[in-house]
C-alpha positions in Angstrom: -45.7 112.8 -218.4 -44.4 114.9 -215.8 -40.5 115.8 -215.1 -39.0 116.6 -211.9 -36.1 116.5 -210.2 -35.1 113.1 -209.7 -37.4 111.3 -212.1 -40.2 110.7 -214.0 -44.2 110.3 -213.6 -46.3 108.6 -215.5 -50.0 109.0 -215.1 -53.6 109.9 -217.0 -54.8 113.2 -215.5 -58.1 113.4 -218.4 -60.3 115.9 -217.1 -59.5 115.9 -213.0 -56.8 118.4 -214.1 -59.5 120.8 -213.8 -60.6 120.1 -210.2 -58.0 122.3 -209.0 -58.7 125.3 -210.1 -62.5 123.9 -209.3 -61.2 123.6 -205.2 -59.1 126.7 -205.3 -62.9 128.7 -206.4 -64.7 126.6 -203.6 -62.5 127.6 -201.0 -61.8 131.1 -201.6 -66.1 131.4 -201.6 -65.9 129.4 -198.2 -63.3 132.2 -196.8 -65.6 135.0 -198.1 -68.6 133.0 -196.1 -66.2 133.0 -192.7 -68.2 132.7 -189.8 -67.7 135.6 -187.2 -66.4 133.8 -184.0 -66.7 135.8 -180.5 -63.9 137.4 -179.1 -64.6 136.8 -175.4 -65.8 133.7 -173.2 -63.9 130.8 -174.3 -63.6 128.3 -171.3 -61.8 125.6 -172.7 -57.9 125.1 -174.1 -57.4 128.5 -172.5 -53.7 129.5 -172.0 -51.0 131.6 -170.0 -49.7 133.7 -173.3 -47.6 135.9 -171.6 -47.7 139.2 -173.8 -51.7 138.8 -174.6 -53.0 138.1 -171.0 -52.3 142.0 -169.8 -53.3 143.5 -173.7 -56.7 145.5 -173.4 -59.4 143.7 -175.5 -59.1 146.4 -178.5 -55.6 145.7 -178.2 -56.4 142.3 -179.1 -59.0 142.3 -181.7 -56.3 144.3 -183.3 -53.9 142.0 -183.2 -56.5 139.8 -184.6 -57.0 141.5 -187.3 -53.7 142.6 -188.4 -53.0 138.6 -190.0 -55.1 136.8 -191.8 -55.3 134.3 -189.4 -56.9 130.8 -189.6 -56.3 129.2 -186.6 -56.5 130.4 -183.2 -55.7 129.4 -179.5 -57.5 131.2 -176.5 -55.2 133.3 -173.7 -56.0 132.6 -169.3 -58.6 135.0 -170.1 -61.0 132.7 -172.2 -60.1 135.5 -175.3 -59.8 134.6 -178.9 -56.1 134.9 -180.4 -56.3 134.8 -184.2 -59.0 133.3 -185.7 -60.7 130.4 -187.5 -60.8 129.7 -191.0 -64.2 129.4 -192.6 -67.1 127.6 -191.7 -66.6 124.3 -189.9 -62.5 125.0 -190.2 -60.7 125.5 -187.6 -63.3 127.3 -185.8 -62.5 125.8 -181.9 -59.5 126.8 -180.0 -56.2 124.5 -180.9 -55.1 122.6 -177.6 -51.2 123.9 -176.5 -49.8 121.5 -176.2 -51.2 119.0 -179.2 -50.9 115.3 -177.5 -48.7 114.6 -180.6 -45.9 116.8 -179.3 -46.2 115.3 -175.7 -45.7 111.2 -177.1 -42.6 113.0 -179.0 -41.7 114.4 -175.7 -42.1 111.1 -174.2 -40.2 109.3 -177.1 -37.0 111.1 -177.2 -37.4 113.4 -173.8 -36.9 117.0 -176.1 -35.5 119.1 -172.9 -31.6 119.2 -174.6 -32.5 118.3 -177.9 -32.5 120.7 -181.0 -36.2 119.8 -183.0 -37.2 120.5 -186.9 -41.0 121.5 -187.6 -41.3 120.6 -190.9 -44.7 123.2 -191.9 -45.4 124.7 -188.7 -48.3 126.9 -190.6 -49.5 129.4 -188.0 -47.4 128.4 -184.8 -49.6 126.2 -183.0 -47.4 123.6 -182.6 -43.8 125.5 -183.2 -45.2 126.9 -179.4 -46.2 123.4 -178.2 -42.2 121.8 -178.9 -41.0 125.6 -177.5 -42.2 124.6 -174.1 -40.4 120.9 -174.1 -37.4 121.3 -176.6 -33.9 123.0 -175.5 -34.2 124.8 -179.5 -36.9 124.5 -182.3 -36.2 125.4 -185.8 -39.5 126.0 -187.7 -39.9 125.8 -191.6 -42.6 126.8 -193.7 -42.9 126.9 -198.0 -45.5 130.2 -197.1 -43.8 133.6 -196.2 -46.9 134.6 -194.4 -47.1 131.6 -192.3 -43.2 132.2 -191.5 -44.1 135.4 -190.2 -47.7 134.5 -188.0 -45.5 131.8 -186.3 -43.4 134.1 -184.9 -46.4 136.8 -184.1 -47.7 133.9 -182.1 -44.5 132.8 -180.4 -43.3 135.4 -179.7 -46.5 136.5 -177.8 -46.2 133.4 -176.4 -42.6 134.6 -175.1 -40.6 131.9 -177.2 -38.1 133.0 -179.6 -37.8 129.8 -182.2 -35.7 130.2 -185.4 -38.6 130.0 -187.9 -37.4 130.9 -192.0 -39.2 130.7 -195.3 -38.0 127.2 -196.9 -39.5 124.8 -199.3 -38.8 121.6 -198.9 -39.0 120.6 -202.8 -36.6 123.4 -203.7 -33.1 123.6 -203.4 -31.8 127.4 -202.4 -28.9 129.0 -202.3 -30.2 131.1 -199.1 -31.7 128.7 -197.1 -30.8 124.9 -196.2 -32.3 122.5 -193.5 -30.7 122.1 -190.5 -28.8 119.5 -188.9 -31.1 118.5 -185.6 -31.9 115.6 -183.2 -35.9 115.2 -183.7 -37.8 115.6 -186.2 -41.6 116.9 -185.6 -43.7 116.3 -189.7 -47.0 116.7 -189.4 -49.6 117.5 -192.4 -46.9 118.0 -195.1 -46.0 114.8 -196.2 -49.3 114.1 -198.1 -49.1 117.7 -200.0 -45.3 117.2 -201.8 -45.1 116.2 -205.6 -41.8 114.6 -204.9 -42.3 112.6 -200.9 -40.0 110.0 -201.8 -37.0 112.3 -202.7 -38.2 114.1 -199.3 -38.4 111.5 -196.9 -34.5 110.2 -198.2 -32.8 113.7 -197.4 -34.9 114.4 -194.1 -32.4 110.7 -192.8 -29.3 113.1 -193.3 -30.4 115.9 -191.3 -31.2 114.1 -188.1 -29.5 112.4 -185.6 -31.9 110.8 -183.7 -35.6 110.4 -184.8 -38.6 111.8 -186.2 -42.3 111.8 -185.3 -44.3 111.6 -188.8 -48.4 111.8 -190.0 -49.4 111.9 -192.8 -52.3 110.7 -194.8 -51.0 107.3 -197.0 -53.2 105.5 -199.9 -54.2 101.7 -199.5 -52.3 99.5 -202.2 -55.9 99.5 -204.5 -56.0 103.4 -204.8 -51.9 103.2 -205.7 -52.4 103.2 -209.6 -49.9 106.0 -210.8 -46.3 105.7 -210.2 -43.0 107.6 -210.9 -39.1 107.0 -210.5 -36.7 108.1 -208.2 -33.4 106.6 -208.8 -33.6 104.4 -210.9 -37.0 102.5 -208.6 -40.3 102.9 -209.3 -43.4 103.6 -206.3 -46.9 103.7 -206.9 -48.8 106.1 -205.6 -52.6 107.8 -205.7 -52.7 111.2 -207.5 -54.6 113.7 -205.2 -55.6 117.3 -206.5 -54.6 120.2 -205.1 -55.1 124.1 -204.9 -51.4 125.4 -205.3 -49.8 128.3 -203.4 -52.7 130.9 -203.2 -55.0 128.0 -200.8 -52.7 127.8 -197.5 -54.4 124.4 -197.2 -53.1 123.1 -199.9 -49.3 122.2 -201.1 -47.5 124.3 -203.2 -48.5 122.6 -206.2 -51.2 121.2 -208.5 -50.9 118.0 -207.7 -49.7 115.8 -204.6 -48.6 112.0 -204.1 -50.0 110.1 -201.4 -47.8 106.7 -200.9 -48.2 103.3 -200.0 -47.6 102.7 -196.1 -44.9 99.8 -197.4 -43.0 102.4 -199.5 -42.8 104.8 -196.6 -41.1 102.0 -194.2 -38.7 101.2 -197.1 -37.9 104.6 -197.7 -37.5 105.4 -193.7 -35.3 102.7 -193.5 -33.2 103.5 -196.3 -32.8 106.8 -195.1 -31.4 105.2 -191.7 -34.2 104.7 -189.3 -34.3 101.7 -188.8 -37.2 101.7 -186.1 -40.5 102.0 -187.2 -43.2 102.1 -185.1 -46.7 102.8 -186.4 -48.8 104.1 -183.2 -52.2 105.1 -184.8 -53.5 104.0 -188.4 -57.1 105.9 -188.5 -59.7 106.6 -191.3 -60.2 110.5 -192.0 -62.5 112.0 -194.7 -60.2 112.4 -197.2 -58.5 108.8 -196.4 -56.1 106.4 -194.3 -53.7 108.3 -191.8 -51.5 106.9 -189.8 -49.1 107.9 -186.9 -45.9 107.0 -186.5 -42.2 107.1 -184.6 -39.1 106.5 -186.5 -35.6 105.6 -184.9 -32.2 105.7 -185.8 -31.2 102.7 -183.5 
């Protein structure tokens, strides 16, 4: 049985408890193994980055090699900025804008809004809402993602207010804002506690959010825990803690049912739902989707 902050879980871990340790090994071998990508003669997803375009390539490479990065976008020049991840990880250059950001755009128009980014990892998309939203507010559990999203924005010559915060802790020192649209991508699917999440995200925005996440057919839903007094199943899904930025923060996640996430949208006020893709990914169902205050 394990205890949190709201409720209870009840599950049989046996011996997958080891498998994430087991990962953690797998991945850290895969980094060691990272492919060297070339520096120069990119012609696709290429970019005006304002403060990149006029550095000298050594310049560059060190710039590249001052962060660990593990993603990387390409400046006007067709020259690498940052870097992949290991072998067959993040090892072409990221599109700026993603077309993600530009349906939110499309959805709630961003230009005078204030917009969350709920993980924003290494910046890619933190500079994607810069260029439509009138403020972005990025948050990230890691301390060195916080700090190579605002290497890359501000090279990219945005200035977003982007802070260490994990959204399963409470602290004193940091607190989500209060914002018009929500941008959650990729971080739904790593929290230990998503339906506690997905209830406070309805009193910090005004209008909607743009969510996708990775959800578990009803079959795979055969663990459950309590929040309040309700009980939601959900699939158990291993994973690599704090020292695997891939990874959520702790060893294990909770991957809910798509009818538990509508409930719980609703209940924290959105009363809109609409699901815009529902696709199959190697590690499972994900789905796309716009939630709505009105």
């Amino acid at each position: 049985m394990e205890t949190g902050r709201e409720g209870f879980v009840k599950f049989s871990q046996g011996v997958n408890v080891l498998l994430s340790p087991v990962n953690t090994m797998k991945r850290m071998i895969a980094r060691l193994q990272r492919p060297t990508l070339p520096v120069f003669g990119y012609s696709t997803n290429k970019n005006r980055i304002v403060h990149v375009d006029s550095l000298q390539d050594q310049e560059l490479q060190q710039l590249n090699q001052l962060l660990d990065w593990n993603c990387f976008v390409v400046d006007n020049r067709g020259r690498r900025f940052g870097n992949g991840a290991w072998k067959g990880k993040r090892i072409e250059p990221q599109e700026i804008p993603d077309r993600r950001i530009v349906l939110l755009h499309e959805r709630f128009d961003l230009s005078d809004k204030h917009v969350l980014e709920v993980g924003c990892f290494e910046g890619i998309h933190t500079v994607g809402l810069s260029m439509f939203a009138q403020k972005v507010t990025a948050i990230d559990s890691r301390i060195e993602n916080v700090v190579k999203t605002i290497v890359r924005c501000a090279m990219f010559g945005y200035n977003p207010v982007v802070f260490k915060h994990d959204v399963e802790e409470h602290s004193a020192g940091t607190r989500i804002p209060d914002v018009d649209v929500i941008h959650h991508v990729g971080v739904l699917y790593h929290l230990r506690d998503p339906v506690t999440h997905l209830i406070e995200l309805g009193r910090h925005c005004r209008l909607g959010m743009m969510l996708d996440t990775h959800y578990c057919r009803d079959e795979e839903a055969r663990d459950e825990y309590e929040v309040s007094g309700k009980t939601y199943r959900y699939k158990t899904y291993r994973e690599s803690g704090y020292r695997d930025v891939f990874s959520g923060m702790y060893d294990h996640a909770k991957w809910l049912r798509l009818a538990d996430i509508r409930t719980l949208l609703s209940q924290a006020g959105f009363k809109k739902v609409d699901v815009v893709e529902d696709r199959q990914e190697r590690n499972g169902p994900r789905l796309l989707l716009f939630a709505e205050r009105r």
